[in-house]
N, C-alpha and C positions, 0 to 999 in steps of 0.2 A: 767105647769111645777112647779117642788116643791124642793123650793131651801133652806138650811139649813144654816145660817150664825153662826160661831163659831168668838166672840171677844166680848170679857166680862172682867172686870176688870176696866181701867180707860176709860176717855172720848176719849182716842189715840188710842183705839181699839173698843172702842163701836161706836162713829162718825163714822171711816169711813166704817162699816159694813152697819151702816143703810141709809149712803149716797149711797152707792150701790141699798140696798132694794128700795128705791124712785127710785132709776135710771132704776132696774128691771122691777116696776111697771108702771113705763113710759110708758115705752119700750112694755108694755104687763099687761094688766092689769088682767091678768087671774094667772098671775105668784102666785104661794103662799110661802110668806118668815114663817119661823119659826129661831127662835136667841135662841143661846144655853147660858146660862149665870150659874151666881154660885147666891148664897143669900145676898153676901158680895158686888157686888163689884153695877155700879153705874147703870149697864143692866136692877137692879129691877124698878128705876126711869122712864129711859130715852128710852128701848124698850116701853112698854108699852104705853107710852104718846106720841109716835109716831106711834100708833095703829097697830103692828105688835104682831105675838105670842111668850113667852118668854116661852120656857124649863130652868128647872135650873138640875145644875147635878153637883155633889160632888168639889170642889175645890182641885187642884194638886198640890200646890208649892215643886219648889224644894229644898231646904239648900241647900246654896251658901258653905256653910264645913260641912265636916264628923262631923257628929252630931245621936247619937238615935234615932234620927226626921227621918234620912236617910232608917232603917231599915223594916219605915211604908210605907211606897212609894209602895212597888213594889203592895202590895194589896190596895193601895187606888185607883194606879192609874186602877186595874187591873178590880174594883169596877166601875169607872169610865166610863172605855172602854164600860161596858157592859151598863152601864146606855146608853150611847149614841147610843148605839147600838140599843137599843131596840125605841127610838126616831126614830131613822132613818128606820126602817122599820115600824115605824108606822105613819110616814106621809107620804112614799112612796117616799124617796127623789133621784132625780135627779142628785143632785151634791151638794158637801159642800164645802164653802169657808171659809177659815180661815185667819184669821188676827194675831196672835200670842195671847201670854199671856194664861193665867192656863187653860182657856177652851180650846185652840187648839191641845193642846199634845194627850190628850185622843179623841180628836172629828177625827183629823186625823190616829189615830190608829184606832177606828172604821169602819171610812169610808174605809180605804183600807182591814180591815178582811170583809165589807159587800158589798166590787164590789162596792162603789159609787165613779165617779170621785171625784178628789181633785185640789181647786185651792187654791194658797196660795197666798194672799198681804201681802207683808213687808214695812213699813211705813219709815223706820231706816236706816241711812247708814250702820247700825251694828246690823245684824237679830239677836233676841231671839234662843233660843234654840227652842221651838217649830218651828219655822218657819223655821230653818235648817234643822229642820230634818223633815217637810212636803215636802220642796223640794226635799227629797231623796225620796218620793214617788207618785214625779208626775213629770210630765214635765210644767204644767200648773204655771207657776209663775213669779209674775209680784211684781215690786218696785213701792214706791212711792218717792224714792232720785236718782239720777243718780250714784251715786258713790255707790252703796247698790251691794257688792259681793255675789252672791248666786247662787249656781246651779241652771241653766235652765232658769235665770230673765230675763224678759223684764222690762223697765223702762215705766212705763205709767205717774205716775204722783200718789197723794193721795186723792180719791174721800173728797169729801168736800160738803158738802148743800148746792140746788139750790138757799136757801135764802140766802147766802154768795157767791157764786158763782155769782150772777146775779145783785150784790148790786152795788148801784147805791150812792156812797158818797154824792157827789156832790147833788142831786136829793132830798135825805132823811135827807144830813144833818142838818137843821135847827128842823124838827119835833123831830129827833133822842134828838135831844137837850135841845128842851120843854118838851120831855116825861123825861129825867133826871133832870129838872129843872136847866138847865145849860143857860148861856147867849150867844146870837148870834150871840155876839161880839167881842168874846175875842177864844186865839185857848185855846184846852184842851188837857190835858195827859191824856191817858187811863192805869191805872196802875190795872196789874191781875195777876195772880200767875196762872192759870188752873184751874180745878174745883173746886180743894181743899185749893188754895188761896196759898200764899209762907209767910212764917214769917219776915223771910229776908226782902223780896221787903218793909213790912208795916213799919219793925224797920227803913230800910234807909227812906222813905217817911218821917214817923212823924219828924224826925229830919231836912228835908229839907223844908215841908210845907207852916212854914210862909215867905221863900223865893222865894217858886216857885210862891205863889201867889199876893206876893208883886209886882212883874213882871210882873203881869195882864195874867198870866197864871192857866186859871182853872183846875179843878183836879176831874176825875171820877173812885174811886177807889174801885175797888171788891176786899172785903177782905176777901173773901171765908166763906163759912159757918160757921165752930169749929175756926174760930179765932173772940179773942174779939179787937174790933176797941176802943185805946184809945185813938185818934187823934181827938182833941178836932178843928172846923172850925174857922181859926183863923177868927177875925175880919177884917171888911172892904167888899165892893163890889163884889167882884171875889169868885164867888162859891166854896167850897169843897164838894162834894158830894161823901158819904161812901154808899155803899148795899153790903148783905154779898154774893149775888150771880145773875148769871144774866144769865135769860133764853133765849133773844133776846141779841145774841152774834151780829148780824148784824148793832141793833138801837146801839149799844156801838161802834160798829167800825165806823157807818156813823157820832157817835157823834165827834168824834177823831182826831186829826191833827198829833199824835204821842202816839207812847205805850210805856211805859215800863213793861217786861212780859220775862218769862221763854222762853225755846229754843224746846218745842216739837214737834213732825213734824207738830201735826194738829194746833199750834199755827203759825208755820211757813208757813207752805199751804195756811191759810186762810188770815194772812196777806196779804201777795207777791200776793194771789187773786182779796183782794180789794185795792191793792198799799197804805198800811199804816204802815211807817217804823217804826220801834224801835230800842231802847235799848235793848239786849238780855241778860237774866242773867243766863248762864245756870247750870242747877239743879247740885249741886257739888256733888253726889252720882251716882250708877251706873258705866257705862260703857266712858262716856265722851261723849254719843250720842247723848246729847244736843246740845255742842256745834260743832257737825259735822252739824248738822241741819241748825245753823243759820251763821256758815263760809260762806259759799258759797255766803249767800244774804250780809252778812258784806263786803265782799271783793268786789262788786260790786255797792257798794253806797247804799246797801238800807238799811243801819241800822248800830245801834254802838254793840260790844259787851264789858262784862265786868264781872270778874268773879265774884262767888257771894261773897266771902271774899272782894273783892276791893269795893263792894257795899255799901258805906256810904254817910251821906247826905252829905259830905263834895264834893265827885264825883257827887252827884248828881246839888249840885249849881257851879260847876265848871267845868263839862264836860256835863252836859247836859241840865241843864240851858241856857246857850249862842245857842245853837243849837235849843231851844223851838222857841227862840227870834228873830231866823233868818226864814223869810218868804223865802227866796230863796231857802234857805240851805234844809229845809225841802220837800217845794215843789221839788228840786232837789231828795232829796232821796224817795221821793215816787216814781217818776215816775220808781225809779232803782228797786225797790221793784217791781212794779207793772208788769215790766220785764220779773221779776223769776217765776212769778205766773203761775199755769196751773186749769182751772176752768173747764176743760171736761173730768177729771180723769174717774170720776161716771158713764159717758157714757162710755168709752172706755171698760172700767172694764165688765159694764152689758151687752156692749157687745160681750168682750169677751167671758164671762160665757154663753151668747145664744149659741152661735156658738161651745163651746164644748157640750153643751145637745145636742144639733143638732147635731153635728158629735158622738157623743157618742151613739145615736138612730141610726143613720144610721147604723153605723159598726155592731148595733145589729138586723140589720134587717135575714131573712133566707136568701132572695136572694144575700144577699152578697157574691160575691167568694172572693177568696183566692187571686186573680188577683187584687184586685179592692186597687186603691192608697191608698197610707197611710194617716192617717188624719191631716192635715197640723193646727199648730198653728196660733192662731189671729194675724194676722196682725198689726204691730205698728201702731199709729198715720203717717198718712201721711202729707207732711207739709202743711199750710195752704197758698193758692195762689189767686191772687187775677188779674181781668183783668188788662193789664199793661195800657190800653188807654183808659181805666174810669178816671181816674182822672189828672186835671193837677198838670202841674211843681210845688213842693211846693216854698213855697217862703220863705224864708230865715228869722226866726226870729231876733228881735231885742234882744240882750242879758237880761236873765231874765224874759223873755218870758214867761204869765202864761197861755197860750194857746196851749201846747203840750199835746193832748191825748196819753197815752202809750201806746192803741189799736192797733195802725199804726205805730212804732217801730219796727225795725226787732228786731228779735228774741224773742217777746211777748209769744212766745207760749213755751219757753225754752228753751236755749242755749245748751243744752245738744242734744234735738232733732233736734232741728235747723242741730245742725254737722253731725247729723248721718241720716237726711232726712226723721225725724219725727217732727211733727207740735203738736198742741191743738187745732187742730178742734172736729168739731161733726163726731160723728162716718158714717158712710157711713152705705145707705141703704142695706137692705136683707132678705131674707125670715124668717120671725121670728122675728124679730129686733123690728118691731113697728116704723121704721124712714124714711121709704117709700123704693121707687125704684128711679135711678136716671132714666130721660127723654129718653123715645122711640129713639134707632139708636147713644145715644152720645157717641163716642170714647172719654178712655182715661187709659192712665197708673194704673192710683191709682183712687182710689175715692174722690170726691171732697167734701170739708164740705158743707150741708147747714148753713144758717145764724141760727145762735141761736137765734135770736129774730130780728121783723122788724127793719129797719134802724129809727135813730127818723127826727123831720123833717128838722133843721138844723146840720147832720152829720160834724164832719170835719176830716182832717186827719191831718198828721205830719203837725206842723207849722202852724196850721189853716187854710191851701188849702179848699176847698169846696171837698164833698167826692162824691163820685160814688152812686148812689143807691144800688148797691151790698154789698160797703163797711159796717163791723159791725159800729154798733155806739162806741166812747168811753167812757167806764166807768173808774168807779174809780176816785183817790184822785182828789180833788177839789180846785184847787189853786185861782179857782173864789172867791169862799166863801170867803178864805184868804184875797185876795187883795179887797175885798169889805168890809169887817169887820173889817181889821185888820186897815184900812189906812182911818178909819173915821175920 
């Protein structure tokens, strides 16, 4: 199968293309990805050095006002359309998936003048223009926010990397720590702005710095590439450590007890993934789609928000200072974060996209009549269920409790799906799929997840109960660590 991924421009749209392409080749390892990108944006970096092939093809923006600029459009894009065109019938493509931004306007005008199915992921409570208007050309279209209006959407969730998906805080974070040169004793802020770093976030930091760390609070701060760091480490014990970019987004978050960090969906996904809350600052340009992104996890405990104008070091030693300091406080908001998180987007998505190749081959077969059913869309995530007499009574913790995995919490898999009787499991097996067949003769409604990975060997559940062998293990935030370090 030969699949075409269109999302190019920032890391919000290249992520979660290529977290599909892994999920694809999972899934099938015969699958061929090819990524449509522009010369500008970060596609030329970050395809690549994820060993997939990169087409580039003309850039499309459009003027936000009637401008001269507006006059050139119609032949840029027109140039465009055909470029991708000619891509697409020369690697023989299957199906194209599109995630929004300047390569998906012409990649979806393509695929529908050359007969290729179209699927569209929208990351955003508030779709792009390209992705509104993908959706008027397919019925295949899936969100990655619950509140994301668009013709024909399913809600799945926003693929994310297995190496963030699967991270183990708790587990990594002491090395995560030494590989920073950070101590193993004290918690840290993780403070990042996205790939490109935020100006904002640095001006508030420097100005709070030799407060945060007087508090025995250390500080791992990416300042992104094009900005100059003049945040000189104060004096004293307690680390400040500046890099202007950071390839292992995982060793940063296992280093981590708290962020502060912008509001983008793939900031927000990967958070609420490996339950590590923040301060949200979201980006005050645009649409306000920042802060739709990180409401949802604020209103729920797992994070503060604050706009970027109210962002000074005065807020930062007075609203979130005190909350660094509270080991309860935090460990409380992780586990709320860790809630929201949905870490089988990747799967669901690649297999959705199997299951339309496959129906999209069949309907083209000859013996097809005129009779034969219509082709039914992917099925949502079903919820995730578990034997009800594996495991005993939990037993009631003692307040403050730092022995709560958020695994075994209802509604871990998202409250969104939870109400409407979709879960975050792993996708269910099928022809094609690469994730097996379920067991010779078993009845059942829906399909059942398997485990994404073996149980470890002390499992627990809610409250610290002893777990079922069936049960997952629980990952994420580590309030072990905390209470071991912090209370030397």
């Amino acid at each position: 199968m030969r699949v075409v991924l269109a999302g190019g421009g920032s890391a919000g749209h290249i992520e979660p293309a290529l977290a599909l392409a892994d999920a694809l080749r999972q899934a099938d390892s015969s699958v061929q990805v090819t990524c449509l990108g522009t010369s500008r944006g970060l596609e030329t970096r970050l395809v690549p050095m994820r060993g997939y092939d990169l087409e580039l093809i003309p850039a499309v923006p459009l003027p936000r006002s009637v401008t001269p600029q507006l006059l050139t459009v119609p032949g840029r894009l027109a140039s465009a359309i055909h470029g991708v065109g000619v891509i697409l019938d020369r690697v023989g493509a299957d199906v194209l998936v599109g995630f929004g931004g300047y390569v998906a306007t012409p990649a979806y005008l393509a695929a529908k003048r050359h007969k290729v199915p179209i699927v569209v992921h929208e990351a955003n409570p508030l779709p792009g223009i390209a992705n509104r208007l993908g959706a008027h050309l397919t019925t295949h279209v899936f969100t990655g926010h619950p509140d994301t209006k668009l013709r024909n959407a399913v809600y799945l969730g926003l693929p994310i990397r297995r190496q963030i998906a699967e991270l183990d805080r708790f587990a990594l974070g002491d090395k995560a720590r030494a590989h920073f040169g950070l101590r193993l004793d004290l918690p840290v802020l993780l403070v990042f702005g996205g790939s490109q770093g935020a100006l904002s976030l640095n001006r508030a930091l420097a100005g709070a710095i030799g407060a945060i760390t007087a508090a025995g609070v250390q500080v791992l701060h990416v300042t992104g590439p094009k900005h100059v760091n003049g945040i000189q480490p104060p004096p004293g014990p307690v680390p400040y450590v500046a890099v202007p970019y950071v390839d292992r987004m995982d060793l940063a978050y296992a280093a981590a007890d708290f962020a502060l960090c912008r509001g983008g969906a793939m900031t927000c996904a990967e958070l609420t993934a490996v339950g590590l809350p923040a301060a949200y600052v979201p980006l005050p340009h645009g649409n306000g789609e920042q802060r739709l992104n990180a409401l949802p996890i604020v209103q729920r405990g797992g994070g503060l928000l604050v706009d970027d104008a109210e962002l000074t070091p005065e807020w930062i030693k007075s609203a979130l200072l005190p909350v660094l300091t509270n080991i309860d406080q935090v460990a409380g908001m992780s586990e709320a974060a860790a809630a929201m998180g949905r870490k089988d987007a990747d799967r669901w998505l690649a297999k959705a996209v199997l299951d339309i190749v496959a129906a999209e081959a069949a309907n083209r077969r000859p013996d097809v009549t005129a009779d034969a059913p219509p082709v039914q869309r992917p099925t949502p995530p079903p919820p995730t269920t578990r034997p009800p007499a594996a495991a005993p009574p939990p037993q009631q913790p003692e307040p403050g409790s730092l022995f709560t995995p958020r695994t075994s919490r209802p509604g871990a898999g998202g409250s969104y799906q939870q109400e409407n009787g979709h879960g975050g499991a792993w996708p269910p097996g099928g022809q094609g799929t690469g994730w097996g067949q379920p067991p010779a003769g078993e009845q059942r409604p829906a399909p059942a997840p398997p485990q994404a990975q073996p149980p470890r060997t002390q499992p627990r559940t809610q409250h610290g109960a002893p777990a079922s062998p069936a049960s997952p293990p629980p990952s994420g935030p580590g309030r072990h660590r905390q209470a071991r370090l912090w209370n030397c």
